[in-house]
C-alpha positions as CSV (number, residue, x, y, z in Angstrom):
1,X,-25.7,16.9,5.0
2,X,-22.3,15.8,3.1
3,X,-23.0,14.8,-1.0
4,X,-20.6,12.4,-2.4
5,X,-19.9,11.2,-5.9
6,X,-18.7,8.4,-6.8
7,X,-17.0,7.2,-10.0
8,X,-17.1,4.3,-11.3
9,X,-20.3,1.3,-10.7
10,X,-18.7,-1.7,-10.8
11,X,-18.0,-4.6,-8.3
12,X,-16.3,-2.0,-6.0
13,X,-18.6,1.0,-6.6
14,X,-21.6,-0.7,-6.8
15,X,-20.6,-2.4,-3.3
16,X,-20.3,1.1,-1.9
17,X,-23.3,2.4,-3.4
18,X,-25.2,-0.5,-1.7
19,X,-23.4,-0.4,1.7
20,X,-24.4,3.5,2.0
21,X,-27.9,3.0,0.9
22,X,-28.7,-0.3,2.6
23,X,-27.1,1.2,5.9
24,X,-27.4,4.6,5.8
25,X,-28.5,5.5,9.4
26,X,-25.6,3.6,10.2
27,X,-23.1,5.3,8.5
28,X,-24.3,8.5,8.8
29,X,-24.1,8.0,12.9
30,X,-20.5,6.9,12.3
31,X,-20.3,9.9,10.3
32,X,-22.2,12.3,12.6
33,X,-23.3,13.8,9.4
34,X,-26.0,12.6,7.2
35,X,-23.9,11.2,4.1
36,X,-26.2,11.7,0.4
37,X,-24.8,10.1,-2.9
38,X,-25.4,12.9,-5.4
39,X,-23.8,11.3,-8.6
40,X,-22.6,8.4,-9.8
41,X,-20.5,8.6,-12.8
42,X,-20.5,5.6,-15.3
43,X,-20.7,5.7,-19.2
44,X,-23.5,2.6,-18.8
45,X,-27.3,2.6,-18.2
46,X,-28.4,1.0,-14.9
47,X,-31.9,0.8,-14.6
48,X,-33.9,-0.4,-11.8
49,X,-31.8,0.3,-8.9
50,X,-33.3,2.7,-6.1
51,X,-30.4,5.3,-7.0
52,X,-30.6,4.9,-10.9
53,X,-31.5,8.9,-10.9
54,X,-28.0,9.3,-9.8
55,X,-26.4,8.1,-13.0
56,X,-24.4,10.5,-14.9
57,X,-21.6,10.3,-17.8
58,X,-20.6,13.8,-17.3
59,X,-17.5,14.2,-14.8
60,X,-17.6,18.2,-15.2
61,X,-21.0,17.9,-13.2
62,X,-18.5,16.8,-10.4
63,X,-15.5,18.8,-10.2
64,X,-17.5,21.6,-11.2
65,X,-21.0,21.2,-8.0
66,X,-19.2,22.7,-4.5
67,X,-21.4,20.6,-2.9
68,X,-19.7,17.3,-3.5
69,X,-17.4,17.1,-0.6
70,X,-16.4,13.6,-0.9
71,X,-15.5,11.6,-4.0
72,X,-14.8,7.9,-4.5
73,X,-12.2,6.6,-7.0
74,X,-13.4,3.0,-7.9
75,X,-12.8,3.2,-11.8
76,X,-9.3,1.3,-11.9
77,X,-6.7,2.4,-13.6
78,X,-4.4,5.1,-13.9
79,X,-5.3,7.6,-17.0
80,X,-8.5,8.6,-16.8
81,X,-8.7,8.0,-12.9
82,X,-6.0,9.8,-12.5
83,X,-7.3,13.0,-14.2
84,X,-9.9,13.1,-12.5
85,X,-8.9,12.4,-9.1
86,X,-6.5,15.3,-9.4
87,X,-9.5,17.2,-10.9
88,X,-11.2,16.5,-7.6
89,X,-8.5,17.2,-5.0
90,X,-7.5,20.5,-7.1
91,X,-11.0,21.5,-6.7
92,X,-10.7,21.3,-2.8
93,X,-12.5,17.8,-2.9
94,X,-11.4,15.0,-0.4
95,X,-11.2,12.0,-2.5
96,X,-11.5,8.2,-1.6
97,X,-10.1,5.3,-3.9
98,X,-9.1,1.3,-3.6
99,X,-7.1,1.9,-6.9
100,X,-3.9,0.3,-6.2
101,X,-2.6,1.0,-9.3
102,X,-3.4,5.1,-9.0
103,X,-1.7,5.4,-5.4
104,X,1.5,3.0,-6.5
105,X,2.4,5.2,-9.6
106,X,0.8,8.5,-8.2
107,X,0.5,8.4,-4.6
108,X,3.3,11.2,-3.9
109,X,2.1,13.6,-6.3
110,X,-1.7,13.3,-5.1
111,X,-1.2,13.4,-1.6
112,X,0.9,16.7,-2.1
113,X,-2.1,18.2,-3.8
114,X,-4.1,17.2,-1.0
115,X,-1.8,18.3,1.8
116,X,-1.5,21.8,-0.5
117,X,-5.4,21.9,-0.6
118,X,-6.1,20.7,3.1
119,X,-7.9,18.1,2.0
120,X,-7.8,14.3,2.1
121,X,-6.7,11.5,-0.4
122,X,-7.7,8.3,1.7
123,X,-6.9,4.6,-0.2
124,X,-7.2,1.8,2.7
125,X,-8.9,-0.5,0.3
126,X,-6.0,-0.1,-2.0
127,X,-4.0,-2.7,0.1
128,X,-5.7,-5.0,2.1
129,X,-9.2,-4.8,0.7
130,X,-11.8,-5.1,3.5
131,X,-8.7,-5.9,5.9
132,X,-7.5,-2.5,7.3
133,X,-3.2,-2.4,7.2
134,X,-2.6,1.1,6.2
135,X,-4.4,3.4,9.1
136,X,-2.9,1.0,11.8
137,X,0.7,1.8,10.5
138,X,-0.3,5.4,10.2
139,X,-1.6,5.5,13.4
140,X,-1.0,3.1,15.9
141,X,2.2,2.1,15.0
142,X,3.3,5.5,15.0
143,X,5.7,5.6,17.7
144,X,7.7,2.8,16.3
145,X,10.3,2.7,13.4
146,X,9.2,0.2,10.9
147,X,11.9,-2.0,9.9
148,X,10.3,-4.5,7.6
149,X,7.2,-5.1,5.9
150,X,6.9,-9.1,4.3
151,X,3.1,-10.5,3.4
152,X,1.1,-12.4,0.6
153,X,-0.9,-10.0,-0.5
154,X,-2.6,-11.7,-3.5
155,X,-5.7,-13.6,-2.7
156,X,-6.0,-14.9,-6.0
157,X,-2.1,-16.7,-6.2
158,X,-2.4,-17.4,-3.0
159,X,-5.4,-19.9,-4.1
160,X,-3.8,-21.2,-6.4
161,X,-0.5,-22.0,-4.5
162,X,-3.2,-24.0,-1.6
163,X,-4.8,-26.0,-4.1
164,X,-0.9,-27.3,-5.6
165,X,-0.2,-27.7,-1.8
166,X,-3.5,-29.4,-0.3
167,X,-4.6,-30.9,-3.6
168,X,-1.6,-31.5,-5.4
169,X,-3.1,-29.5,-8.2
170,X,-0.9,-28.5,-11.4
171,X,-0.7,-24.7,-11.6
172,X,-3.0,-25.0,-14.4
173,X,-6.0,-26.8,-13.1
174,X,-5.4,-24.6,-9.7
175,X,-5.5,-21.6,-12.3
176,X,-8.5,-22.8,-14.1
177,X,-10.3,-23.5,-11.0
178,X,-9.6,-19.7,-9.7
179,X,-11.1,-18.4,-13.4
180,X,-14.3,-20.4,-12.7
181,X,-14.3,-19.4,-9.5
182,X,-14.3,-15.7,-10.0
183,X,-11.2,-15.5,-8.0
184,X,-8.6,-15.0,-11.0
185,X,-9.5,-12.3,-14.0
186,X,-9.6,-13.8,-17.9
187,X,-6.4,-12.2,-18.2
188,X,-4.9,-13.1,-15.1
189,X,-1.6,-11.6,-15.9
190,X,-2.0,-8.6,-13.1
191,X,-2.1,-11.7,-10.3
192,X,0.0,-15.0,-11.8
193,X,3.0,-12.4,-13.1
194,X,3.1,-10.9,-9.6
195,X,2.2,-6.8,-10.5
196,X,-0.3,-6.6,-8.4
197,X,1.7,-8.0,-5.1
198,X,3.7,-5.3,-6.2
199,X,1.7,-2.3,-6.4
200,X,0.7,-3.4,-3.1
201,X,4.3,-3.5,-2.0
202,X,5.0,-0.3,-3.2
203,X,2.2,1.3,-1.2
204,X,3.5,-0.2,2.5
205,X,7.3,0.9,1.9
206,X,5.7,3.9,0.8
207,X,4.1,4.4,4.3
208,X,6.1,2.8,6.1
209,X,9.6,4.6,5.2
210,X,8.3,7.7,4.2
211,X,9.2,8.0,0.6
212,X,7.1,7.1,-2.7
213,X,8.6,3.6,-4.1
214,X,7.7,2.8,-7.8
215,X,6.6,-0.3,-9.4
216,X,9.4,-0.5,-11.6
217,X,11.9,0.3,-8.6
218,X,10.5,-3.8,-7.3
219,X,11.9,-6.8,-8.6
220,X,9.2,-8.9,-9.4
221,X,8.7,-12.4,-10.2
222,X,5.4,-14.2,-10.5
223,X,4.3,-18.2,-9.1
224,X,4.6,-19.7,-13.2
225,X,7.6,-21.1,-12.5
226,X,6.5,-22.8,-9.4
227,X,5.7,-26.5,-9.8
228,X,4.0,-29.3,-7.9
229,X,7.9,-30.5,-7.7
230,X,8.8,-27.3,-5.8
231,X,5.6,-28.1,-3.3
232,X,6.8,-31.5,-2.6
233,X,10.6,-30.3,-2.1
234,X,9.1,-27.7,-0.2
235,X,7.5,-29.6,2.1
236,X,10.5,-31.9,2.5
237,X,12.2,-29.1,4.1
238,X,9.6,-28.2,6.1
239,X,8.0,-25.4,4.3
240,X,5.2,-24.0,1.8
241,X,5.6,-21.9,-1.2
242,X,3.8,-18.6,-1.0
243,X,4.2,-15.3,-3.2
244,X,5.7,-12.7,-1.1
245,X,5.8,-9.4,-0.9
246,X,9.0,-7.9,1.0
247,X,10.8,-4.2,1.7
248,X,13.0,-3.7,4.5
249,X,14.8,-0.6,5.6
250,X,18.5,-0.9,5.6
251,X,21.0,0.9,7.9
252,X,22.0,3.8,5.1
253,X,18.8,4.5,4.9
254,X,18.2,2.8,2.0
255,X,15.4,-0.1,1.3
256,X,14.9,-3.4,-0.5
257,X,11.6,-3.8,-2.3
258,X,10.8,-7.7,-3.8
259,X,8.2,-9.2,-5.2
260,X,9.1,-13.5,-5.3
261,X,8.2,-16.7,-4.5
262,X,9.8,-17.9,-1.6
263,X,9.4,-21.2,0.7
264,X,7.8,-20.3,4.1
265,X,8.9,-22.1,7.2
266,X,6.0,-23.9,8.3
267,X,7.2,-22.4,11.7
268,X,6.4,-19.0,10.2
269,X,3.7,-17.0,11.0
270,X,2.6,-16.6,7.3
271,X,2.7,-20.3,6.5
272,X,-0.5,-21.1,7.3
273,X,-2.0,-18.3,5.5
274,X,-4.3,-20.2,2.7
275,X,-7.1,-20.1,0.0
276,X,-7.7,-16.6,-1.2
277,X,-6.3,-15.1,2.5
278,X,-3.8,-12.3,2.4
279,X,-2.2,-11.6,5.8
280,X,0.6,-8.5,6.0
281,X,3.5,-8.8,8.2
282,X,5.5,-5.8,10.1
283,X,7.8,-5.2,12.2
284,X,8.4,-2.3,14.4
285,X,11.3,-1.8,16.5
286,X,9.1,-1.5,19.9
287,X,5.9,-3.4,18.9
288,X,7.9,-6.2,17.0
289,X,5.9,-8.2,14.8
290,X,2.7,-7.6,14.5
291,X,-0.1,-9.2,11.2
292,X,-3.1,-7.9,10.1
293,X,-5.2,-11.4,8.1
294,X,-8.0,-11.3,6.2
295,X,-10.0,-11.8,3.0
296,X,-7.6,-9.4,0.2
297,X,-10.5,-8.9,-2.1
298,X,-14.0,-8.9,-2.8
299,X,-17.6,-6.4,-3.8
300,X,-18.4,-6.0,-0.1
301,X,-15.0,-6.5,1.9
302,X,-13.2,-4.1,-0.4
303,X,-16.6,-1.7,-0.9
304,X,-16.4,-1.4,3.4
305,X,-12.8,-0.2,3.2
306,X,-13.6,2.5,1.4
307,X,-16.7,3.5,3.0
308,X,-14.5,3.4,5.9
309,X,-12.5,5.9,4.5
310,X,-15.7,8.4,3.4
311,X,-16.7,8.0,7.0
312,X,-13.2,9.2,8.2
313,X,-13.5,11.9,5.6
314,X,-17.2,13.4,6.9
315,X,-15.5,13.3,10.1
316,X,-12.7,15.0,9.1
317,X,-13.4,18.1,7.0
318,X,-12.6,20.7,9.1
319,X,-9.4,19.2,10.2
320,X,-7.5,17.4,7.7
321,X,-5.7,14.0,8.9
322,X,-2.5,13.3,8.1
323,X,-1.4,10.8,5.3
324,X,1.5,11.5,3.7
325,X,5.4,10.0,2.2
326,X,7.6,12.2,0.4
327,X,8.6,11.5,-3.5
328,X,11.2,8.7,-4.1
329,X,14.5,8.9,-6.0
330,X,16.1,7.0,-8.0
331,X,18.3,5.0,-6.2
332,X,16.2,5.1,-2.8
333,X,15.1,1.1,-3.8
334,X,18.5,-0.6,-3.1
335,X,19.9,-4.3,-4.9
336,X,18.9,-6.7,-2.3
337,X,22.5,-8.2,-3.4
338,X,24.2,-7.6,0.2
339,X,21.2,-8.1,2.4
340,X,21.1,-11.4,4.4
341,X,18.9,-14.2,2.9
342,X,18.6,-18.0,2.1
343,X,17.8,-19.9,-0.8
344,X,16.4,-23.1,-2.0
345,X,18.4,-24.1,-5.0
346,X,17.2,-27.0,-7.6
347,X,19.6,-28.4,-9.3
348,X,19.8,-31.0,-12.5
349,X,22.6,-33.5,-12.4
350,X,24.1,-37.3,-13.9
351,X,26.0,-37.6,-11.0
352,X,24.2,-37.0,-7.8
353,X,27.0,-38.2,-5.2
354,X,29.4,-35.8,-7.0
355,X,26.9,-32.8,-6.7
356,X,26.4,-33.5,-3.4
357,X,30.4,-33.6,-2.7
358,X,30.5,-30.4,-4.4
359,X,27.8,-29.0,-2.3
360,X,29.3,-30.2,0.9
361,X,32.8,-28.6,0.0
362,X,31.0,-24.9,-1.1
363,X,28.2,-24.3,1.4
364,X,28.4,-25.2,5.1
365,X,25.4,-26.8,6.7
366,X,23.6,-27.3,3.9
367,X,20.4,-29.4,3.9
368,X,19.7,-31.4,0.6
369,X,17.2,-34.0,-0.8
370,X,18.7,-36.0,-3.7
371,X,15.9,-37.2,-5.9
372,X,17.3,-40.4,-8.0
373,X,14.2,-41.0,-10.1
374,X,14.2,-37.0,-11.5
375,X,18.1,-37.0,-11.5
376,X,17.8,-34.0,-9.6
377,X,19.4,-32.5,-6.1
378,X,17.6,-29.6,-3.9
379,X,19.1,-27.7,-1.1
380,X,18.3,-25.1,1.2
381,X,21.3,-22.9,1.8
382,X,22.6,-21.5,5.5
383,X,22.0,-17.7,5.7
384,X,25.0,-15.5,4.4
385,X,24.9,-12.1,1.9
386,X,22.7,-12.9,-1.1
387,X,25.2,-11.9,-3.9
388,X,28.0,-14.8,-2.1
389,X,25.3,-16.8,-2.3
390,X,24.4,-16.4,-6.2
391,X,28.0,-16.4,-6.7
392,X,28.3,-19.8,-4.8
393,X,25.5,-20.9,-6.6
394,X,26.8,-19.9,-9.9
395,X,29.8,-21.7,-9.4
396,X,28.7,-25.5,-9.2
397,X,29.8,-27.1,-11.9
398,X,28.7,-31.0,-11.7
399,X,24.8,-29.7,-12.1
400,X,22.6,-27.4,-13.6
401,X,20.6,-24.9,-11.6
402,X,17.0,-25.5,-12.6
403,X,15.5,-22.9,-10.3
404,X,16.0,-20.9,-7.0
405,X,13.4,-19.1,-4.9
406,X,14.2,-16.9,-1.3
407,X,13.7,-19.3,1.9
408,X,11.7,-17.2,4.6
409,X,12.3,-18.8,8.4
C-alpha cells in the first residue's frame, strides 16, 4: 500500500482524485502497488464526494505523516506551491505536479533537492497536458542530440487563431467565444500575452539542452497584434498564423528561446495544427523530426498526465529515475539576432510602385502582395541573419513598417 496526498481540488486535482478512485484496480495494477489517497489539502469544504473524509486544510499533516510517499502539486502557482513542494521533497517525499509555472521558475533548484534526497520530482502534465512530450525526450530520444524544439503549445490561442483563419473571426469575437467556451480564463492575460507558451518553452530547452532557462531569459510576444489582415496576407503567401514556441541549440553552445507569432508554411508540419490542439515539434540529429499532437489542456487529459507520473513514482521508489538539467546562467539564452530566419514585413505606404522599387533594390527574391485599397505592401523576405534583416527592414524609407512576425517553412 502507497498513501498519497494531494494538494490542491480543483479542475486538475479533482480530475486525479476521480481517475484514482473511479479506476483504482487499474492503476494500482499499473502500479503493482495498491495506491490510497490519504489527504487532500484544500482550504474549501467539499461535501458529498465518496473521499470528502480526506479533506484537510492543514499541510503540516503532510510533510510531517512518513507514510505519504507520493504527493501531487495541483495548486498553481509558485509561492505557496512552491513551499510546499520543497517541504515535501526535503522530507524524502516524491512529488508530482502539472504546475508549469513552479518547474519554469524552480525546476533546477527542485530537481536538485530531489536528486540530493533520491527521490522524484515528476511534471509531465506541466507541458503537454494529457499529451506526453517530456518522458519521450528523456527517454527515448536519448541517444540523440536535440537540436531544436518549435511547437504551439497554447490550446487556448491556438483557438482563437482557427476561428480568425476558418471563420474570419476578429480577435475579439474569437476571444469572446474561447471565454464562453471555457477555453480562455476571465483574465486571459497568461494565454493572449504569450506567458504561458513560454513557461512551456522554458521547460523543453530545459530538457532538452540540459540547463534551467528562465522565463524572463524568452522573448515573448503575444497573438493581440495579429489581425484578420495578417490571416488573409497570410494565406496569400501560402501560410497560417500560429503562436510559436521556439529554442534552438547553437554551435557555441549557446541557445535561442522565443515566444512569437509567426506565419506557418502550409507545407509545414504544424500548419494544420487547429482549434484548442497543441502539437510539439523536435528535432534530433539521428531521429530527425519527430511531433507529439494532442489536446494541451483539460480536467481529465491533464489529471491522466499526472497520474501517469504517480504511477511511475509507486514504480519507482526504490530506484529513483532520472530527470534532471543543471541551473542556467545568465547569458546561456542567446539574441536570436545572428541566427538564420525570415520575416513577413507589413508595410504602410502613398506610393506603392516606389515601395515596391525600393524593395526590389534591398532584398533579393522577395515575394510581395501590394494592396491598393489599404495602401499597404506585404512581403515575405528570403532567409539571411535576422539582425541584416531588421537592419534591411529598418532602412526602407518610402513606407512605414506596420508590423513583422518570423516566417516558419
Amino acid at each position: 500500500m502507497i498513501d498519497i496526498a494531494i494538494m490542491g481540488h480543483g479542475v486538475v486535482g479533482s480530475g486525479v482524485a476521480e481517475i484514482i478512485y473511479n479506476h483504482s484496480k487499474r492503476v494500482s495494477e499499473k502500479a503493482k502497488e495498491d495506491i490510497r489517497i490519504k489527504y487532500i489539502l484544500d482550504l474549501r469544504d467539499f461535501e458529498g464526494l465518496p473521499y470528502s473524509d480526506k479533506f484537510t486544510k492543514d499541510f503540516n499533516k503532510i510533510v510531517n505523516d512518513p507514510d505519504v510517499k507520493i504527493v501531487v502539486e495541483v495548486m498553481g502557482g509558485c509561492t505557496f506551491a512552491y513551499d510546499y513542494v520543497k517541504a515535501c521533497l526535503l522530507a524524502g517525499k516524491s512529488v508530482c505536479t502539472s504546475n508549469k509555472e513552479l518547474v519554469a521558475a524552480k525546476g533546477a533548484e527542485l530537481l536538485d533537492i530531489a536528486l540530493e534526497k533520491n527521490v522524484n520530482f515528476l511534471f509531465e502534465a506541466s507541458v503537454g497536458g494529457g499529451t506526453p512530450v517530456l518522458r519521450p525526450m528523456a527517454q527515448c530520444l536519448t541517444a540523440n542530440e536535440i537540436t531544436e524544439v518549435t511547437g504551439i503549445l497554447n490550446g487556448t490561442t491556438n483557438f482563437i487563431l482557427t476561428k480568425m483563419i476558418e471563420d474570419n473571426m476578429s480577435f475579439e469575437d474569437a476571444l469572446k467565444l474561447a471565454q464562453d467556451l471555457g477555453y480562455a480564463e476571465k483574465d486571459p492575460t497568461a494565454d493572449i500575452e504569450g506567458h504561458d507558451a513560454c513557461r512551456k518553452i522554458c521547460i523543453l530547452a530545459s530538457l532538452g539542452f540540459g540547463k534551467h532557462v528562465y522565463p524572463e531569459q524568452v522573448k515573448t510576444e503575444g497573438i493581440t497584434n495579429v489581425s484578420l489582415d495578417d490571416v488573409e496576407y497570410a494565406n496569400g503567401f501560402g501560410c497560417v498564423i500560429k503562436l510559436v514556441g521556439r529554442t534552438r541549440k547553437l554551435d557555441n553552445g549557446k541557445i535561442t528561446a522565443n515566444v512569437y507569432p509567426a506565419l506557418v508554411s502550409k507545407d509545414h508540419m504544424l500548419s494544420g495544427v487547429s482549434d484548442v490542439f497543441n502539437a510539439i515539434m523536435v528535432r534530433g540529429d539521428e531521429v530527425g523530426d519527430v511531433m507529439f499532437y494532442g489536446r494541451g489542456a483539460g480536467k481529465f487529459p491533464t489529471a491522466s498526465a499526472v497520474v501517469g507520473d504517480v504511477i511511475d513514482c509507486a514504480k519507482h521508489l526504490a530506484s529513483r529515475k532520472y530527470l534532471h538539467w543543471n541551473e542556467g546562467e545568465a547569458d546561456y539564452v542567446a539574441s536570436s539576432d545572428n541566427d538564420i530566419a525570415r520575416f513577413y514585413v507589413r508595410l504602410k505606404t502613398n506610393d506603392s510602385n516606389k515601395t515596391v522599387k525600393e524593395i526590389e533594390s534591398k532584398f533579393s527574391n522577395t515575394s510581395y502582395i501590394v494592396n491598393a485599397d489599404k495602401d499597404e505592401v506585404a512581403m515575405l523576405t528570403e532567409n539571411d541573419i535576422e539582425i541584416t534583416l531588421k537592419n534591411q527592414i529598418g532602412s526602407l524609407d518610402s513606407c512605414e513598417v506596420i508590423k513583422t512576425f518570423h516566417v516558419i517553412d
